[in-house]
C-alpha positions in Angstrom: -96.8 90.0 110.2 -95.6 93.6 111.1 -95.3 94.5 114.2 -96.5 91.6 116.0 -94.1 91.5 118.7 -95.2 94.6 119.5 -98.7 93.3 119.5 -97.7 90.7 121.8 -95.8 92.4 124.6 -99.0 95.3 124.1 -101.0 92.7 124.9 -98.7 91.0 127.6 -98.6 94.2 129.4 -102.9 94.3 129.5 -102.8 90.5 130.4 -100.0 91.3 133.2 -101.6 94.4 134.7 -105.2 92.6 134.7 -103.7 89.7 136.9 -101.5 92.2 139.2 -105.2 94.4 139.9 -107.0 91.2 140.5 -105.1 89.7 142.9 -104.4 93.5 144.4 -108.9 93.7 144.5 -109.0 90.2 145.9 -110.9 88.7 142.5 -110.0 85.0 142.6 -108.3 83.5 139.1 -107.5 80.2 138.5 -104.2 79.3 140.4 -101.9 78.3 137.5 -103.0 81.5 136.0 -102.0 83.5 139.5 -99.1 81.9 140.3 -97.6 81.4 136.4 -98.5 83.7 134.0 -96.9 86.5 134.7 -93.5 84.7 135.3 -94.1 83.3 131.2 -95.3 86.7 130.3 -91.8 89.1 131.8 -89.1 88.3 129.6 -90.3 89.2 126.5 -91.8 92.7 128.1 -88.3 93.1 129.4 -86.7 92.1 126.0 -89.2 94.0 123.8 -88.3 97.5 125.9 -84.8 96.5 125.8 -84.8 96.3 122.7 -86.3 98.8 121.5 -83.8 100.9 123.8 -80.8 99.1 121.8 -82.4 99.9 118.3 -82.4 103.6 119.3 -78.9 103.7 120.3 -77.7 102.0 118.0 -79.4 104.1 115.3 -80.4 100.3 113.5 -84.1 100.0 113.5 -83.3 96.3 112.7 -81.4 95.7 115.3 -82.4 91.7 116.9 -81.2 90.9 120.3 -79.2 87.9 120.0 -80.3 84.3 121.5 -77.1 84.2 123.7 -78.1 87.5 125.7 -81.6 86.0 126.1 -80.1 83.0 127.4 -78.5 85.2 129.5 -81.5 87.5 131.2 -83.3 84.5 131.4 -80.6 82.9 133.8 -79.9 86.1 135.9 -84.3 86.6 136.3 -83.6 82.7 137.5 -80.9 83.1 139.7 -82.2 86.7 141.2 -85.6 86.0 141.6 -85.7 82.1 142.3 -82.6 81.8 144.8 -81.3 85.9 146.0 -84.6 87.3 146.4 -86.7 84.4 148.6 -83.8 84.5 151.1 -84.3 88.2 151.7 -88.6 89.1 150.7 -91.0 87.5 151.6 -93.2 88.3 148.7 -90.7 85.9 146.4 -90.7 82.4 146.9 -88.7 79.3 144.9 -90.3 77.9 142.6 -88.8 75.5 140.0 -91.5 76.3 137.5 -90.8 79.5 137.2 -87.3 79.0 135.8 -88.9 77.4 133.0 -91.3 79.8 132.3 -88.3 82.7 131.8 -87.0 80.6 129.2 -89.9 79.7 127.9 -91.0 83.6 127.4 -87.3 84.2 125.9 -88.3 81.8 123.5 -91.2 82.9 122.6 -89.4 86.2 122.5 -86.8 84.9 120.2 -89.4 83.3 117.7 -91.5 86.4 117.3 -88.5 88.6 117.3 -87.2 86.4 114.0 -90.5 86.9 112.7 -91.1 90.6 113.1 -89.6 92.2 109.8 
């Protein structure tokens, strides 16, 4: 099992970018996968580069970024990009969903974090 968070968020960032060029080239996708997926697929791309930044500081290649700050950056990506940013872009809108998605991408985060030795 080594290294398979960084297999995931490697493969995150393919799936991400693939969905951001399609809509960008006007290729039509399935709407849950439009709309969703990317919103499940941010937080543990955030997390994994995040952490790799704190392992590096730190000097602790086994450094794990706890559950409470993953808590946490799920709740601020909630709170900035479901309530601050819709009142001011109009690229962003609310969506309920999404919130769930963060945390449910911070869990997935957590899990695979745990299992990475």
């Amino acid at each position: 099992m080594k290294n398979i968070l960084f297999k995931y968020v490697l493969f995150s960032l393919f799936l991400g970018t693939f969905i951001y060029f399609s809509s960008y080239f006007n290729l039509q996708l399935p709407s849950i996968i439009r709309f969703y997926l990317n919103d499940f697929l941010i937080i543990p791309i955030v997390l994994y580069f995040s952490l790799w930044v704190l392992k590096q500081t730190k000097n602790n290649p086994n450094y794990k970024i706890p559950l409470a700050i993953i808590l946490y950056l799920c709740f601020l990506y909630s709170i900035l990009f479901e309530f601050v940013f819709p009142n001011y872009l109009a690229r962003y809108t609310k969506d309920y969903i999404d919130i769930l998605l963060y945390f449910a991408g911070g869990f997935v985060f957590y899990k695979l974090q745990k299992i990475d030795k």
